[in-house]
C-alpha positions in Angstrom: 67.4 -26.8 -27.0 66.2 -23.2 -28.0 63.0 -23.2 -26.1 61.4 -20.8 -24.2 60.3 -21.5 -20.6 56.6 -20.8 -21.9 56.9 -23.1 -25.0 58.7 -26.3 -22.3 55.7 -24.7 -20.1 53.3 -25.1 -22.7 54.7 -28.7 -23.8 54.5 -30.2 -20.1 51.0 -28.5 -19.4 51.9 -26.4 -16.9 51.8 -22.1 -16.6 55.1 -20.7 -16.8 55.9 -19.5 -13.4 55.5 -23.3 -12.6 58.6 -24.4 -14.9 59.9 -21.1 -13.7 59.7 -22.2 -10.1 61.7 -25.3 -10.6 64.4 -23.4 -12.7 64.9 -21.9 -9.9 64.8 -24.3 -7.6 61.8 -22.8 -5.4 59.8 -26.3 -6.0 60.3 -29.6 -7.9 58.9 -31.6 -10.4 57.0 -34.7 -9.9 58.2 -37.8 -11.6 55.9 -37.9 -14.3 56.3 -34.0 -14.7 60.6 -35.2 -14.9 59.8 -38.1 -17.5 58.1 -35.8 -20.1 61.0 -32.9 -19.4 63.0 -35.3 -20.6 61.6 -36.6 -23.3 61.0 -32.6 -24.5 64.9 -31.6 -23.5 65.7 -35.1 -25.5 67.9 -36.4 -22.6 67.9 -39.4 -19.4 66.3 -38.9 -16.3 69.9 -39.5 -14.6 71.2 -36.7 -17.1 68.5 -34.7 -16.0 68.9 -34.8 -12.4 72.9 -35.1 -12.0 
């Protein structure tokens, strides 16, 4: 999508070493954090997670 991790950061309402975190698989989102990733990254939630 060309986004930064600050500007998804900033987009979800989150800091950045949040959305860093789950990059990197050191935490996960929450469900309703997933539903708005995806409506930001324009994709499903079984997209998304698979």
């Amino acid at each position: 999508m060309g986004l930064t991790q600050k500007q998804v950061a900033d987009k979800l309402n989150i800091v950045e070493s949040c959305y860093a975190n789950w990059e990197q698989g050191r935490t996960e989102p929450n469900i309703s954090a997933l539903r708005k990733l995806c409506d930001i990254l324009n994709t499903t939630l079984d997209e998304l997670i698979n």
